[in-house]
N, C-alpha and C positions, 0 to 999 in steps of 0.2 A: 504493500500500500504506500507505504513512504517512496519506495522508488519511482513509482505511477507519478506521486504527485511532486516529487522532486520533478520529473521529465516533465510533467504539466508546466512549473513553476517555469522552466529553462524556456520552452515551446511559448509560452507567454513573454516574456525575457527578449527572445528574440524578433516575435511580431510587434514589440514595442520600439525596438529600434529599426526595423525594418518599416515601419510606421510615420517613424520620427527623421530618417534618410527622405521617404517620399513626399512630407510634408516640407522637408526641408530644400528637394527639389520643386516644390511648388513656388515658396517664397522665393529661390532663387531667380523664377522667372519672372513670376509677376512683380513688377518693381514696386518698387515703393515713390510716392507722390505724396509729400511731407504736406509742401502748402493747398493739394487739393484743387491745381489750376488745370489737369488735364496734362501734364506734360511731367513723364519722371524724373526725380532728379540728376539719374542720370544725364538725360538731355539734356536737362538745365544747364547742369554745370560741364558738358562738353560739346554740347552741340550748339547751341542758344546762348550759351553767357549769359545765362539769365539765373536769377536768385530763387534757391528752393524754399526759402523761406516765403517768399511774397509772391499773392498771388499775380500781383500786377505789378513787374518790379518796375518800369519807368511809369509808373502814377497816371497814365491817363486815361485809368475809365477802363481800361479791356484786358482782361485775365490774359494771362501769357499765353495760354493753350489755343484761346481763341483768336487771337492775334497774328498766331504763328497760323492756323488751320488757312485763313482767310491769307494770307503773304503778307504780313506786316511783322517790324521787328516787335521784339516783348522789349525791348531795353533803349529803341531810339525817341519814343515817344510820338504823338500827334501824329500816329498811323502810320509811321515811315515804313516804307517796302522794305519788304527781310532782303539786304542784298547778300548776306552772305553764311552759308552752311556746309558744313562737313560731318555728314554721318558717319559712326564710328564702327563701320561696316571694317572686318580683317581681310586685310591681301594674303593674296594666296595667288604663287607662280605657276605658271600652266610644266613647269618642270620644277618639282618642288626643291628636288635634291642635286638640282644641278645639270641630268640628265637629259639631252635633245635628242634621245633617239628614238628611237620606237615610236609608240601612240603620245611619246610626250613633246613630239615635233609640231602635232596640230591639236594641244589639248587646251585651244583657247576659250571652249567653249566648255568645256569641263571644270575648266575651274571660277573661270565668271558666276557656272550655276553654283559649283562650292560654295563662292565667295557670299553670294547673295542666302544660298541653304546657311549657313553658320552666321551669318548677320540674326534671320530669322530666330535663331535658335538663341543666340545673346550672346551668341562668342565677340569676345575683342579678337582674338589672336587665336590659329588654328597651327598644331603641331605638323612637320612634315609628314609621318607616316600615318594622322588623322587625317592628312588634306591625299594621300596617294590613294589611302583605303576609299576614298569616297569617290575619288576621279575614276581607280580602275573599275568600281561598280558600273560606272558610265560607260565606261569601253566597253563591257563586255556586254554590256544590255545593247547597244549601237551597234557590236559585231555582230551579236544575234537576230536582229533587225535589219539592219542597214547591209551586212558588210562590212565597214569600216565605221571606224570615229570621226574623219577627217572630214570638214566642212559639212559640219551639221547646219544646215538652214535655220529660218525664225522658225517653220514648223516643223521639225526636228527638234529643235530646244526646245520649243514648249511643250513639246509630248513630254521630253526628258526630266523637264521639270512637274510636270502636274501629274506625274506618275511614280518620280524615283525621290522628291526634295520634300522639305517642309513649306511650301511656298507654292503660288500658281500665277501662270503666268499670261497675258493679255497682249497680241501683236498688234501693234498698232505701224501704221502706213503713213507714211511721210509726215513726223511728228513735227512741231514745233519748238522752237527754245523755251517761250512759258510754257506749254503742257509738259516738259521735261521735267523743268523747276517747280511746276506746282505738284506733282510726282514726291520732287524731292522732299519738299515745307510737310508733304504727309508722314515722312520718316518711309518712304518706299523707294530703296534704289532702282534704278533705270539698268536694263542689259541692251548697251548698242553692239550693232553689226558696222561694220567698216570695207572698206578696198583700204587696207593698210597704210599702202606707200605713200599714199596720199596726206596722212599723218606726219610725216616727215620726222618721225621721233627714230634716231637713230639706234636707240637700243635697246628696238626690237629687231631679232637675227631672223627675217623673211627668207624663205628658201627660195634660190636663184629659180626662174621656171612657174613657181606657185602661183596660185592663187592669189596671194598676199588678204586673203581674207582674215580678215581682226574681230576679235569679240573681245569687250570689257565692261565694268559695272559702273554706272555713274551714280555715284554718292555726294556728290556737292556742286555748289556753285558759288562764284564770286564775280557779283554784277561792279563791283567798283577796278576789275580789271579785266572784265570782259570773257570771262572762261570758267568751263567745264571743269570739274574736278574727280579724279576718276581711280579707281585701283586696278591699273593694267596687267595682265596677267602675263604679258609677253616681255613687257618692259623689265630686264634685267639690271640696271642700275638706281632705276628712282620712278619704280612701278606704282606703289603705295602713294596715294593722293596728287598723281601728277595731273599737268594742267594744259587742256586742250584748248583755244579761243576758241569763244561760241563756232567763227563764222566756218572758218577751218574743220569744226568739228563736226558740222551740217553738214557738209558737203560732203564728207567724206562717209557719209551714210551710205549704206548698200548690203543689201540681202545678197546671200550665194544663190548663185544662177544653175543648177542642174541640167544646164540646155547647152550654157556655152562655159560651164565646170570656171567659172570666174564672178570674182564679188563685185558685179555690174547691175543687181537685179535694184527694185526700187527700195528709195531710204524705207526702214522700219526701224523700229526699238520693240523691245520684251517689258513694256511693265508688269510689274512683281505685288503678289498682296499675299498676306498672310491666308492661311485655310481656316485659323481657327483667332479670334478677337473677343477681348477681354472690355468692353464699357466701364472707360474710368468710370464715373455717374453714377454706376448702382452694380459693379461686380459680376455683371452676366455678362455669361461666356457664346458667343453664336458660332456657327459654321458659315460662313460666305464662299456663295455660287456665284464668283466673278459671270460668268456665261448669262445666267437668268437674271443676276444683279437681286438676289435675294438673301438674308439673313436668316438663318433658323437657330432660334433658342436652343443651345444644351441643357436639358432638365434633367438628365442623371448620370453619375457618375459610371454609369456602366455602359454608358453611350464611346467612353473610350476605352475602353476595354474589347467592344465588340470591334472596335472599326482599327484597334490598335493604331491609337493617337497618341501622343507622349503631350504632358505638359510644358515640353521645349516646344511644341507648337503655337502654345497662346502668347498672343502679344496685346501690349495693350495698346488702346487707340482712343484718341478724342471722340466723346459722342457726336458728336457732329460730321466725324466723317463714316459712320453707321446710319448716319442719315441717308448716305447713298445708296443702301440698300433699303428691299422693302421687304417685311416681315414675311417668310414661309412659316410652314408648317414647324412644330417646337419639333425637338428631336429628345426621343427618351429611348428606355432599355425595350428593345425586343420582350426582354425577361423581367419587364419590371409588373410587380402586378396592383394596380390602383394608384392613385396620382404622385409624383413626386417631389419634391422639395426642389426650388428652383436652386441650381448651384450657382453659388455668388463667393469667388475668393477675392478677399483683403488682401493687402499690402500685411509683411511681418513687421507690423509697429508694436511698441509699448504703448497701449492706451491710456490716455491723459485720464486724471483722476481730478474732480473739479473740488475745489474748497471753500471758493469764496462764493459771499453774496452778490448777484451783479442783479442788475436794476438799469430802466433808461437814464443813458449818459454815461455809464460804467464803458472803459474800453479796455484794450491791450490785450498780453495771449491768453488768458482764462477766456473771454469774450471771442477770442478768435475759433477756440478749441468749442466751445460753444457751438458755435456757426456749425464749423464742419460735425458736428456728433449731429447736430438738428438735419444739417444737411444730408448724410449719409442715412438718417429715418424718415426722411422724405415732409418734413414741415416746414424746412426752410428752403425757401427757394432761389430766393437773388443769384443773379450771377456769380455775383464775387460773394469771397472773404475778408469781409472790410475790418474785424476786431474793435467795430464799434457797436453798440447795443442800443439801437434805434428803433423806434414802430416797427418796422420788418420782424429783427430779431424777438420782439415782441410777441407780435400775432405768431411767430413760428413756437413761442416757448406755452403762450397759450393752447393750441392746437394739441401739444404736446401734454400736455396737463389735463386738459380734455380727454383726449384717449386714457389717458389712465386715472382718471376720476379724481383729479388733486384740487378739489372744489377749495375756495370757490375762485381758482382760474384764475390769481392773479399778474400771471404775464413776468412775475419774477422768479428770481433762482433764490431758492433759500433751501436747509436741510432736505424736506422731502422730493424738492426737484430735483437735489443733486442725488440723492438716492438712487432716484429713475435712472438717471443720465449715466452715474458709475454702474450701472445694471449693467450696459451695453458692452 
């Protein structure tokens, strides 16, 4: 009996850490967003220059998330255009170890879709024999299809991707420099096709005879000097955030031509979107059908399990750009039986614990933390996180009090509303 219940003890032992590993792969992905503006602080602080603390760090009225959604900076003020962003997407060479021979002579498009799968996924930085393991998966699904890997076309990459990657991908035909850039402002790298030479960047090693057909990931831009910012996968000396001028960089657009085996076919890019999005605003998780442009609710946990989805799928995104899609059908377990709990994961924060009395006219971060708890239980509405305690925050605290019977409703925080409030 002892022995039974020693192995029981161990068996529980070990589902607890095994428990504690996958919750702690959750938090890893889903970031955490301190000030609650839509944007994590990741971004903030390396993509945006912007302050994780506030939600509106240059003071005019518009929440950093929404600022940036719409192309405006969070930091220059009075609406300025965001002229300038680098996504902290990892480079990854189409020959990781050095090697030009074999399939890694034309593995430009192998590793563009790396590059962009491991952005997805939250990597900064991908090891060499992570980044080969993932490239020769490519090759051999390409050999067993195609015949070879070499100049995979736009529809060849996007099969590659919306079938082997974390990401799916959208061919679009003679793009624009804004529709590039507004790509970008959404945190979604750009995959162009190129006729190489035309690039003029001398180090990349085009084979004498070839194609000179190019694929790379566009991660950024800078409108104050005019160019594309890119992690090229061919570029041997200073691949990682190199810089194309716009006009040079259009031009040298061009799909592979299967007719005349040369990158002369018309300009295209691959934009890229997650499969699976996380809604700063209220924690739900959807699936998005780029094709039909519809969103479906994940409502149970067993929904990834059946479709073997990993939580390195979910990314988070501004609700406003799940605007663009339109609600389908929820998605739940085959095996689930009666309704179930919609799944909503938080950021891994320490949740603020409230002490003081606040009342109209009370401000600062008690008031702020306020906001976002009301917020996050859907009474508070405003846009912003202002950390002032005004009619707004009011009717929100009332509303609140309401729901759980703290008669008679008077619109302040005193012991039993903070009660409620450290409940959460």
């Amino acid at each position: 009996m002892r022995k039974k219940l020693y192995i029981f003890l161990i068996s529980l032992a070990i589902l607890a850490l095994a428990g504690g590993i996958y919750l702690n792969c959750v938090w890893a992905k889903i970031e955490n967003d301190a000030d609650n503006d839509g944007l994590s602080d990741r971004r903030e602080q390396n993509v945006y220059h912007s302050s994780k603390s506030l939600s509106d760090t240059d003071g005019d009225g518009y929440i950093d998330g929404e600022e940036v959604f719409h192309g405006y900076s969070p930091i220059a003020g009075d609406r300025a255009l965001l002229k300038l962003i680098i996504l902290d997407a990892p480079h990854i060479s189409e020959a990781p170890d050095g090697n030009w021979t074999g399939p890694w002579k034309n593995a430009c498009e192998e590793a563009t879709i790396a590059m962009a799968h491991y952005y997805y996924a939250g990597f900064k930085t991908v090891d060499v024999n992570t980044s080969k393991a993932f490239m020769w998966n490519l090759f051999d699904k390409q050999n067993t299809l195609y015949g070879s890997n070499a100049d995979a076309d736009a529809t060849r990459t996007a099969y590659l991707i919306d079938n082997y990657s974390f990401f799916q991908a959208k061919i679009i035909s003679h793009p624009t420099t804004d529709m590039i850039k507004k790509e970008i402002q959404q945190n979604r790298p750009v995959i162009s096709l190129h006729y190489g030479f035309d690039l003029k960047n001398k180090n990349i090693p085009f084979l004498a005879g070839g194609s000179s057909y190019h694929m790379m990931l566009i991660v950024g831009y800078d409108d104050t000097t005019g160019e594309f910012i890119v992690n090229d996968p061919g570029d041997t000396k200073a691949g990682k955030f190199h810089r194309y001028e716009y006009k040079l960089f259009m031009n040298t657009l061009h799909d592979f031509d299967f007719t005349t085996h040369q990158a002369n076919g018309p300009a295209k890019v691959i934009f890229t979107y997650p499969r699976l999005a996380r809604d700063y605003s209220d924690g739900r998780i959807y699936f998005l059908d780029i094709d039909k442009k519809i969103k479906q609710h994940v409502v149970s946990l067993a929904v990834f399990k059946e479709k073997n989805w990993s939580w390195d799928m979910v990314v988070d995104v501004w609700d406003e750009w799940l605007d663009e899609f339109s609600a389908g059908k929820d998605l739940d377990s085959s095996a689930s039986a009666g309704p179930s709990a919609p799944i909503s994961v938080q950021p891994a924060v320490n949740r603020y614990t409230f002490t003081r009395d606040l009342s109209l006219g009370s401000s600062g971060e008690e008031v702020k933390q306020l906001q976002i708890r009301l917020k996050e239980l859907k009474y508070y509405t405003y846009p912003q996180i202002t950390g002032y305690f005004g009619p707004v925050t009011q009717t929100a605290v009332v509303a609140l009090q309401k729901a759980k019977g703290l008669a008679p409703y008077p619109g302040t925080v005193g012991p039993l509303t903070r009660k409620v409030l450290n409940s959460y």
